[in-house]
N, C-alpha and C positions, 0 to 999 in steps of 0.2 A: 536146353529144355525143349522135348518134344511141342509140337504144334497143342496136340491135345490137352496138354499139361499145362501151358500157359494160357490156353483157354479160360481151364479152371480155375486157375490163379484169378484172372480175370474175371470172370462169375464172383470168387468168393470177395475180391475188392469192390467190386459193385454193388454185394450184398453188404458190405460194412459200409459203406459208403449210405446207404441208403438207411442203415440201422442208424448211423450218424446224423444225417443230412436231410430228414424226410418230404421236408418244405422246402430243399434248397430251389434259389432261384434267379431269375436278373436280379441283380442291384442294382441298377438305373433306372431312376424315377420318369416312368412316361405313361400316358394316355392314348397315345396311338404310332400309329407304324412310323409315320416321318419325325415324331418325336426320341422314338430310341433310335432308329437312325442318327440324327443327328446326336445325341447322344454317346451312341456307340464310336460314332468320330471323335469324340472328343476327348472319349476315355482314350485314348493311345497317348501313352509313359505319363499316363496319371489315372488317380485313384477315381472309386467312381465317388466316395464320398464327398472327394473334392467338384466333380462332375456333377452330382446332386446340390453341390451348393450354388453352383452356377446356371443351373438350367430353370429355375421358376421363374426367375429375369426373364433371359433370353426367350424363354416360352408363350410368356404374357405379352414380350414385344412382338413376335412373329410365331402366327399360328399356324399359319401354310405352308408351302413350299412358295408359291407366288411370292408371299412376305420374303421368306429367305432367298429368291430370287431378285429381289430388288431391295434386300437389304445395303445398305451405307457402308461401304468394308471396314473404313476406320473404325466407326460405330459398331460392330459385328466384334471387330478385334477385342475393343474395349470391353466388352460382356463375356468375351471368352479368354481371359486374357491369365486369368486363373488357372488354367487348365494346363497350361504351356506349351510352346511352340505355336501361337496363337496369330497368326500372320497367314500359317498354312493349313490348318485348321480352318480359320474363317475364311479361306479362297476355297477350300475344298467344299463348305459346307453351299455358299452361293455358288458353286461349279455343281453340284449335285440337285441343288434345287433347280436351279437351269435346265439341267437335262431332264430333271421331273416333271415340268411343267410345259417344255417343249416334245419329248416322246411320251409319256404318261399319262397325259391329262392332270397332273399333280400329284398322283396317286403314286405310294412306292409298291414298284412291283415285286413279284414274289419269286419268281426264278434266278436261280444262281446268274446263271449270263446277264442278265437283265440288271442284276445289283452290281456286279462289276465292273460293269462299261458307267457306273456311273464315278463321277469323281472322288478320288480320293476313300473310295469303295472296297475292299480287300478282303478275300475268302472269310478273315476271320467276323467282319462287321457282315458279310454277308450272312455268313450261318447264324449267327444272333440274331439276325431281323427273323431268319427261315423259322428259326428254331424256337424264339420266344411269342413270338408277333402272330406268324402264319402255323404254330405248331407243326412244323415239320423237321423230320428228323434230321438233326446237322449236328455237328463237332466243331463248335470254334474252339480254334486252337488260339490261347495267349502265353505270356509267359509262365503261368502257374499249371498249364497245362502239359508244356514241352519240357519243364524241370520233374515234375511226377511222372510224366511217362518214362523218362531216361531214370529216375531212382526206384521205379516199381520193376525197372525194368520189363515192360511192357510192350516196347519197341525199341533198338535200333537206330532207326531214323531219328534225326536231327534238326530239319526243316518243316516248315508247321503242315506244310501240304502232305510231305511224307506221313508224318506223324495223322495227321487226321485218316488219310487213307489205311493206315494200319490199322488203325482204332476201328474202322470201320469193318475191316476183314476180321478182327478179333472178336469185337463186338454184337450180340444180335441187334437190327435197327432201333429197337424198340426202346433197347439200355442208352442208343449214343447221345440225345440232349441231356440227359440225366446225368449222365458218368462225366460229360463236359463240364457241366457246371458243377457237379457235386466235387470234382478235379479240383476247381477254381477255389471254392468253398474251403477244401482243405489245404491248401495252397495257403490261405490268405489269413487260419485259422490256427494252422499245425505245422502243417510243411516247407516253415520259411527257407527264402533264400540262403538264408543265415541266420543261423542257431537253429535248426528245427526241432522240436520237443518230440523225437524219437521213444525216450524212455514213453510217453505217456499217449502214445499214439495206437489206436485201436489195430489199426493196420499193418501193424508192425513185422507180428507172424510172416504174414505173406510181403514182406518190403524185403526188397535187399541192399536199401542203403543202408540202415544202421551197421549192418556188420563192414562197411569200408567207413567208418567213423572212426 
């Protein structure tokens, strides 16, 4: 498929996307920038629902980054423990308050380099904070992202950083938090892992997975 051509493809899925999806949004419950932060840590190989059951605890015991820098870790584990893999999670989340409160003044900052160098930090939790928090344009790439882009056939690329950078060459700026999340949305909605309800999929036209079904 010519460059131009899957452009439009692209246009016309972001146009369905958006017929679909008009409110899509984060699903994790926060009030401010260090709170989906820490949130967004915690979504990784679990749901956010289960992530929302777990953070009004955790929220009301530590309001800061200071708090979660002189959090208890066993104490920390035990509130996050839900979430799973909950050992490295709550080292990452006291490791990230750390460097919040020692470079930052508490504050999370808003540039990519800046969110990475913190613990336990990764492009994907980065563009969430950029994108949700600071409204700037970003493409977190998760699972539900890097499986719809390889069956819309949209990209090639394989790796989430690949994958994001493509998005971004294909995409105008102004589409890419919107196409990320509305991605996820259908992802988590339509597009399963397993069994995806293809017959009843708005997108379908412009998909090219159904036909290797």
């Amino acid at each position: 498929m010519s460059p131009s051509s899957l452009a439009a493809r692209a246009s016309r899925l972001v146009a369905g996307l958006k017929s679909l999806y008009p409110d899509a949004g984060c699903e994790l419950h926060h009030t401010s920038a260090l709170e989906l932060l820490v949130a967004t840590v915690l979504s990784a190989q679990c749901t956010d629902q289960r992530v929302n059951g777990v953070t009004p605890l955790l929220f009301a015991r530590y309001r800061t980054a200071d708090d979660f820098a002189k959090a208890d870790p066993a104490r920390l584990e035990e509130l996050v423990h839900a979430t799973g893999f909950f050992r490295n999670k709550a080292k990452a989340i006291i490791g990230l308050a750390r460097a919040l409160v020692e470079k930052h003044g508490g504050e999370v900052p808003e540039t990519m380099d800046d969110l990475v160098a913190l613990p336990g930090v990764g492009r994907k939790t980065a563009n969430v904070v950029r994108s949700v928090w600071f409204g700037r344009p970003a493409i977190p790439v998760d699972t539900h992202v890097q499986r719809l882009v390889s069956r819309l056939e949209l990209s090639k690329e394989t790796d989430p950083v690949g994958i994001e950078m493509a998005l971004q060459r294909l995409l105008p700026e102004r589409d890419w938090s919107f196409a990320a999340t509305a991605l996820i949305w259908h992802g988590r909605r339509v597009c399963f892992a397993r069994n995806p309800r293809c017959p009843t999929c708005t997108l379908r036209d412009d998909c090219r997975f159904p036909g290797r079904l």
